[in-house]
C-alpha positions as CSV (number, residue, x, y, z in Angstrom):
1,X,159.6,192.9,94.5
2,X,156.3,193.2,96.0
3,X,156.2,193.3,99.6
4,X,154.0,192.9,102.9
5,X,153.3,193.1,106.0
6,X,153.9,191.1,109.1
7,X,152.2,191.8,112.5
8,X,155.0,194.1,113.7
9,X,154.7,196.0,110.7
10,X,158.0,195.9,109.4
11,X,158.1,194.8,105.3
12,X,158.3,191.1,104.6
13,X,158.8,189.4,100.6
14,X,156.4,187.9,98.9
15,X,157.2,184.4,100.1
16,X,156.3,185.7,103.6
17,X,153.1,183.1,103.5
18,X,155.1,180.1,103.1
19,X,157.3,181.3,105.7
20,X,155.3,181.5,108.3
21,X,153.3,178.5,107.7
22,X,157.3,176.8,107.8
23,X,157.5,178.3,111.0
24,X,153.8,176.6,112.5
25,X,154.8,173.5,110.6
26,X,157.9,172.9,111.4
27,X,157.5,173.7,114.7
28,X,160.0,176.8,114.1
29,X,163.5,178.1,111.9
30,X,166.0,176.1,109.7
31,X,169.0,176.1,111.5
32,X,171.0,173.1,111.5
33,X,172.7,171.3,108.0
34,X,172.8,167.5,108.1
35,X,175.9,167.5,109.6
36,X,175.1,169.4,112.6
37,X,172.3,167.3,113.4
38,X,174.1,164.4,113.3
39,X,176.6,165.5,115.4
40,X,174.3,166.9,117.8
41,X,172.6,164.0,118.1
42,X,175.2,161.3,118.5
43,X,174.6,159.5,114.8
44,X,176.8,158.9,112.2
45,X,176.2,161.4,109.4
46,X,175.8,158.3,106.9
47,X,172.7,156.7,109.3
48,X,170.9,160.1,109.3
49,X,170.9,160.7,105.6
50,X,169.5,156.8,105.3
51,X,166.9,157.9,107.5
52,X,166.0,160.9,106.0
53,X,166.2,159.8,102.6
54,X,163.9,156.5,104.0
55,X,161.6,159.7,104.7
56,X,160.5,160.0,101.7
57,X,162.5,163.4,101.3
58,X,164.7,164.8,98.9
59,X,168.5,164.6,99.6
60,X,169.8,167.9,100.9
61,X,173.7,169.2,100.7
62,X,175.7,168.6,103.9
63,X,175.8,172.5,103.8
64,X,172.1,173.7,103.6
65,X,170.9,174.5,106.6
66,X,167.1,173.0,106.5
67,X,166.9,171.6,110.2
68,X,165.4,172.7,113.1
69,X,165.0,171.8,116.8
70,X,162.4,169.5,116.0
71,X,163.9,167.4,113.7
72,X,167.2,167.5,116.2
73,X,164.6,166.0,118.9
74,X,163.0,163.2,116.3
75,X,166.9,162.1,115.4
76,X,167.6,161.5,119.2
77,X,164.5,159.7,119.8
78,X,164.7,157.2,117.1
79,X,168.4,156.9,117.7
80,X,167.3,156.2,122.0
81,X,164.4,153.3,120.8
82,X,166.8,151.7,118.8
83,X,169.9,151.7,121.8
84,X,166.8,150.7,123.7
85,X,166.4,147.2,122.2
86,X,162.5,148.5,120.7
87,X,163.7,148.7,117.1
88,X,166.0,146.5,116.1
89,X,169.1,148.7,114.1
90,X,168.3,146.2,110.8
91,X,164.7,147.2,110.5
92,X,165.1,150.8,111.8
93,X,164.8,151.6,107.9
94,X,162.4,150.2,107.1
95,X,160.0,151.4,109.6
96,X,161.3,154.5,108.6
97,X,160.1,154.1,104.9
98,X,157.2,152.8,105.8
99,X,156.2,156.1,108.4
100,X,156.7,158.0,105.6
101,X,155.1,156.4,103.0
102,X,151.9,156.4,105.3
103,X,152.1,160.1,106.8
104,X,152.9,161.7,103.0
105,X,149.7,160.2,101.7
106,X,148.2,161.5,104.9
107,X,150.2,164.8,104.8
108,X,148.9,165.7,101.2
109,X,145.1,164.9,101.9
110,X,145.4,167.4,104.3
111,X,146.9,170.3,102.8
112,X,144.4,169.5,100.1
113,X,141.7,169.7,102.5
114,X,142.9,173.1,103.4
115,X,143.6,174.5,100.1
116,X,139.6,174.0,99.3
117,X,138.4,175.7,102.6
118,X,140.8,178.3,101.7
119,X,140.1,178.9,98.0
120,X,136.2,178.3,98.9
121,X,136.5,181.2,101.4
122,X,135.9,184.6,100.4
123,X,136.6,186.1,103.7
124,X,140.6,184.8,103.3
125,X,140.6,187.9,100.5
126,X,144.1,187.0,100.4
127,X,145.1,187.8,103.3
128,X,148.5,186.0,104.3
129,X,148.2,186.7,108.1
130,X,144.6,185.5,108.7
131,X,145.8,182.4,106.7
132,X,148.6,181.9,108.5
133,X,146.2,181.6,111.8
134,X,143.9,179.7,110.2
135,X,146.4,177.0,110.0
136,X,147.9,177.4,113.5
137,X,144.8,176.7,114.6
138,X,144.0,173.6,112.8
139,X,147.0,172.2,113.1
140,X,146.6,171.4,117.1
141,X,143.0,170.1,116.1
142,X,144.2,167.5,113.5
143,X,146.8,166.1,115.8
144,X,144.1,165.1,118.6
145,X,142.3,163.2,115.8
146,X,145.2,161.4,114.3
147,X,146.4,160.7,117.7
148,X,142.9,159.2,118.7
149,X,142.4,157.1,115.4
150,X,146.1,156.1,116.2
151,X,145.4,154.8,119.8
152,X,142.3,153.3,118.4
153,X,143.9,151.3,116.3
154,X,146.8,150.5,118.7
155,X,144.0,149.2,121.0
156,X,142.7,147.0,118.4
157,X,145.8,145.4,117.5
158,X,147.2,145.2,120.8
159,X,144.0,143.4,122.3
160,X,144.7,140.2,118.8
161,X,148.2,140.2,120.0
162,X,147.8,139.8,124.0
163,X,144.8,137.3,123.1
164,X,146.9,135.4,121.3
165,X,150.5,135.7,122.6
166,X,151.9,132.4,120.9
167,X,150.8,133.6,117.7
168,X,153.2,134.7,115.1
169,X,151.2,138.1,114.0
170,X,154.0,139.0,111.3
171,X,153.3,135.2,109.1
172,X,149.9,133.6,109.8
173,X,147.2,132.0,108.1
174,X,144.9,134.4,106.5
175,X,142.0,134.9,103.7
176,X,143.1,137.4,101.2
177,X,140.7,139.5,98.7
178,X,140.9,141.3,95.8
179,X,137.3,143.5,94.2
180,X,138.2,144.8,90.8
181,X,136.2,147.5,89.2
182,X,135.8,146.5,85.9
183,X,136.5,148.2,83.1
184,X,138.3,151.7,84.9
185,X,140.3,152.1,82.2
186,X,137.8,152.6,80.0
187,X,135.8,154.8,82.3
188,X,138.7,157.4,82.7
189,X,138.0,157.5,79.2
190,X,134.4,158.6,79.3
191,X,134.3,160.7,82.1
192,X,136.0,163.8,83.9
193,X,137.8,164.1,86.9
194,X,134.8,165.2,89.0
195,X,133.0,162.4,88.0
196,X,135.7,159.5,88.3
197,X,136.4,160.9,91.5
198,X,132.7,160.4,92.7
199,X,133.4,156.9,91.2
200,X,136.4,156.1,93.3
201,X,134.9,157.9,96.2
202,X,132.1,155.8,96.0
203,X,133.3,152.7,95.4
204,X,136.1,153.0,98.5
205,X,133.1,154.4,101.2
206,X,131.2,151.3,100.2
207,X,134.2,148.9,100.4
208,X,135.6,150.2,103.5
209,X,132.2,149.4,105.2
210,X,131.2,146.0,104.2
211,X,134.8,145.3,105.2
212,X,134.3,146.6,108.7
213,X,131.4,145.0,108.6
214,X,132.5,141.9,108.6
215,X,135.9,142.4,110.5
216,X,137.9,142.3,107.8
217,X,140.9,145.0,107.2
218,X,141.4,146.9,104.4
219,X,145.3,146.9,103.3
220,X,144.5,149.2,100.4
221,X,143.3,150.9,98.3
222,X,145.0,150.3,94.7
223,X,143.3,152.7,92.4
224,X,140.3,150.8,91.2
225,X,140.5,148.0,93.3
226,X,140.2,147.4,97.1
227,X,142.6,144.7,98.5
228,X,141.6,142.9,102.5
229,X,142.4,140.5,104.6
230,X,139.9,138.3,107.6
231,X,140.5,135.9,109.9
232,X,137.8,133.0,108.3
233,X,137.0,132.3,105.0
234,X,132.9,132.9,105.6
235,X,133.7,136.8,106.7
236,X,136.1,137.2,103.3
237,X,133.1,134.9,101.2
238,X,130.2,137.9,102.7
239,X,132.8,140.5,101.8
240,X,133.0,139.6,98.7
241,X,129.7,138.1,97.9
242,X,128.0,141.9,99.5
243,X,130.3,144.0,97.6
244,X,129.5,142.5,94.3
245,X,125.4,142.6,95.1
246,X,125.9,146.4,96.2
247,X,127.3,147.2,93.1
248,X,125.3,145.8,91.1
249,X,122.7,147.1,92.7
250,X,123.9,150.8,91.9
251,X,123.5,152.1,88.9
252,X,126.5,154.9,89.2
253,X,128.7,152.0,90.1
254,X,131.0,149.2,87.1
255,X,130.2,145.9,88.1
256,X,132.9,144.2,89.9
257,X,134.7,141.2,89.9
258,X,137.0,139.3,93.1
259,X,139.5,136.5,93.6
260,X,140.3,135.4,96.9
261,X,142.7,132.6,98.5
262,X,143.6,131.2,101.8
263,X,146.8,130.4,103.7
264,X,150.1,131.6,105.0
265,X,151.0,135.2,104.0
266,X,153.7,137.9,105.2
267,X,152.2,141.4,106.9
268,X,155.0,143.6,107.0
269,X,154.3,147.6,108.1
270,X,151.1,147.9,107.0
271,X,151.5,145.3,103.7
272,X,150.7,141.7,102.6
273,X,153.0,139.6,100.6
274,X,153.4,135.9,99.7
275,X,152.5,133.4,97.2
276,X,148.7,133.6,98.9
277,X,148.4,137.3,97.3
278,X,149.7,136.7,94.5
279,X,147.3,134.0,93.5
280,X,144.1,136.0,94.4
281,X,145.3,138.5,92.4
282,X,145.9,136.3,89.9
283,X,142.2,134.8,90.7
284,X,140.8,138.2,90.4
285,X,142.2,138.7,86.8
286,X,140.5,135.4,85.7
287,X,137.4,136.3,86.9
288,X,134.3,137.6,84.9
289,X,132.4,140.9,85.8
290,X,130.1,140.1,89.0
291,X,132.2,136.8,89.2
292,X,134.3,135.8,92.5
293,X,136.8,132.9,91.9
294,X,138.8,131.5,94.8
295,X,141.4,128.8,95.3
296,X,140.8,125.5,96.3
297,X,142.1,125.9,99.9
298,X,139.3,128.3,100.5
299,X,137.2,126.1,99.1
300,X,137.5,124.1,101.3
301,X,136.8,126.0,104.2
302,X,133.5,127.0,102.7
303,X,132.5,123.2,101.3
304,X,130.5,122.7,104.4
305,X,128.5,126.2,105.1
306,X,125.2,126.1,103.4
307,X,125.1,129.6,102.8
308,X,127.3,129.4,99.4
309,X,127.7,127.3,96.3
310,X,130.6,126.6,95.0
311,X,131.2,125.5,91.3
312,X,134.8,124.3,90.2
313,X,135.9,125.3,87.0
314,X,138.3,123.9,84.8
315,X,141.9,124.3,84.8
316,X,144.1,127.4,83.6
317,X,147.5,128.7,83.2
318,X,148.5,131.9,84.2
319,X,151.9,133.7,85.2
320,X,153.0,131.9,87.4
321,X,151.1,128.3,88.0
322,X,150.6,126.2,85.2
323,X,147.2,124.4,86.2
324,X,145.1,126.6,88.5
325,X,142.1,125.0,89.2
326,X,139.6,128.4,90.6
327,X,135.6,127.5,92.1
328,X,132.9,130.1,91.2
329,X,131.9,131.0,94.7
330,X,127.9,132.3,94.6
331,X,125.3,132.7,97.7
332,X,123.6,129.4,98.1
333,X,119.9,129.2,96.7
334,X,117.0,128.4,98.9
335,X,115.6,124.9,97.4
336,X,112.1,123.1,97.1
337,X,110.6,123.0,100.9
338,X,108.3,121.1,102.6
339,X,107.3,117.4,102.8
340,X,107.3,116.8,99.1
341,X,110.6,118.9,98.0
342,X,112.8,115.7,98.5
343,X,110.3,113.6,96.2
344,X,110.2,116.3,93.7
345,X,113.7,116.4,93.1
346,X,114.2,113.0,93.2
347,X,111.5,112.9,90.2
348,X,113.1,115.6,88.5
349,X,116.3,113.5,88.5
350,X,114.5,110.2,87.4
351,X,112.3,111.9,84.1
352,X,116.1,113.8,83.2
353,X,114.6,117.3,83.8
354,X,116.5,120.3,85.2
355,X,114.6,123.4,86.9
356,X,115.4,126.9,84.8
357,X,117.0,128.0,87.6
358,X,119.6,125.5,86.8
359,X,119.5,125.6,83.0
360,X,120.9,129.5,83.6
361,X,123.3,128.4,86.1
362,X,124.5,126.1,83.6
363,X,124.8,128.5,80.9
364,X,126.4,130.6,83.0
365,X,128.7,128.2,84.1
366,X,129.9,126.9,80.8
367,X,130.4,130.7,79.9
368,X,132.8,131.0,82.9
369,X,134.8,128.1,81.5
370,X,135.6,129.9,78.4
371,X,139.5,130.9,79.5
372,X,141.3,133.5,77.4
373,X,140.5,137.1,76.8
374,X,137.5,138.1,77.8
375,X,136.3,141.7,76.0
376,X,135.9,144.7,77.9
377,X,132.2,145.3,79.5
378,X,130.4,147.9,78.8
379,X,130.7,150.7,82.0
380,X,127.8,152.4,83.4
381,X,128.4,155.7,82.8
382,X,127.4,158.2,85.7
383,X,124.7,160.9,85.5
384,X,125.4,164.3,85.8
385,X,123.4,165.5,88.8
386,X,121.5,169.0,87.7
């Protein structure tokens, strides 16, 4: 077996890399099992291997000895919140879950990030030891800025939640969105990895910002497709009604489509659920590319603001409801002006004549209310950059 050296000099195995980035990780050795742990820190054995499986991680034998101090200290603080009254013992698994589903996305990012600077980095030659500190480093540097970005969103929370104290922040009244990228599928087709990731690094930079924006929140990201939620339906109506322009507008960009529908939904650790998501989704599959279809509650809420037109179309059934009735919501367009605009139109009406604005509008309508199948666009395909 090939060996190395560590900083004393003595001879380490070739796994002596991954065992002292264990050491700056883990915040130092393996030396408990399960059981120990447990003991130690006052839990039933059963309750710690619910929490460690909720985790995310892979079940360990009650005899491996894969613990250290750290995780002894993280098992006696979530046991002291919950004895504490902060989380109640019925959800205490389900915030676990949801911590680790979060931080593993997080967690693999990062080692990603990493593993480029130190594949991209000649100097590294190799060299276990220099790696090692390299990370040790880092490490103290990416927990300021999680911490920060943590706070910062604490604050912003904390600040709805005080402002409104009778308000029931886990069910409420909502708008939620869906923007599709149409025809992905066929787009991982046609292009390589470097270049669908540009896509969906694109597409995800452009939708997290009109979303800030407009003060919306991004739940997340599902692949190909951005899913948000805002406070009033005119701030999800410009989310939408931006993101579609922008991508048109972009030429290394599919077109997109949305669906988007208003009321009562559940937010539960970080998610959205309820009858209100599942019809924009179900909106969002209904709609055509550069289309945005919402449901008639939202409608509406938007009836009244001159900035947008809204078009009902004609009833469909889909999983779930039998006769969904969607509206075409598009950006309003600026009419005749002036002294004369209201006789002009009132002519127009009289004589039976429409303006060619309208004629299109019409056509495009009347294509909208074809239901059914619709065939699978045509995608934009990306140029290489020389």
């Amino acid at each position: 077996m090939r060996e190395e050296r560590d900083d004393s000099g003595s001879p380490e195995p070739l796994d002596a890399l991954q065992r002292r980035l264990e050491r700056i990780l883990l915040g130092g050795e393996r030396k408990y099992t399960r059981l120990q742990i447990a003991e130690l820190a006052g839990v039933p054995p059963e309750r710690s291997k619910r929490l460690w499986r909720a985790l995310g991680f892979a079940t360990v034998g009650d005899d491996e000895v894969v613990f250290t101090d750290a995780d002894l200290a993280a098992m006696r603080t979530t046991d002291q919140l919950v004895r504490a009254g902060l989380i109640e013992p019925e959800i205490e698994v389900s915030v676990t879950r949801a911590l680790g589903q979060h931080l593993s996305r997080l967690a693999e990012w990062q080692v990603h990030l990493l593993w480029t600077l130190i594949t991209g980095n000649p100097d590294f030659g190799g060299d276990d030891v220099q790696v090692a500190r390299l990370v040790d480093g880092l490490l103290p540097e990416l927990e300021r800025a999680q911490n920060y970005v943590w706070r910062r969103h604490l604050a912003a929370y904390a600040g709805r939640a005080l402002a409104a104290p009778d308000e029931d922040l886990e069910t409420r009244t909502e708008v939620v969105g869906f923007v599709d990228m149409v025809g992905y599928t066929r787009l991982t087709r046609q292009v390589d990895e470097n270049e669908l990731s540009a896509v969906l690094e694109a597409f995800e930079a452009l939708a997290t910002e009109v979303v800030a924006d407009h003060r919306g929140q991004v739940v997340k990201m599902i692949g190909d497709e951005v899913l948000f939620v805002t406070d009033s339906a005119e701030a999800g109506a410009e989310i939408a009604l931006t993101l579609t322009a922008r991508t048109s507008a972009d030429e290394e960009l599919p077109s997109v489509r949305a669906g988007m529908a208003s009321g009562r939904i559940l937010s539960r650790f970080g998610d959205v659920y309820g009858s209100v998501v599942n019809l924009a989704a179900r909106l969002t599959s209904l709609a055509r590319p550069g289309t945005i279809l919402v449901d008639k509650e939202m409608a509406a809420l938007l009836e009244d603001e001159p900035g947008y037109e809204l078009r009902p179309r004609r009833p469909v059934s889909v999983r779930g409801y039998n006769r969904l009735r969607p509206y075409a919501l598009r950006r309003a367009k600026p009419g005749p002006t002036g002294m004369f605009a209201g006789s002009q139109q009132l002519a127009a009406e009289m004589l039976g004549l429409e303006p060619d604005s309208a004629k299109a509008k019409s056509a495009e309508d009347a294509a909208t209310e074809n239901s059914g199948t619709e065939p699978e666009p045509r995608v934009r395909r990306r140029r290489r950059r020389r």
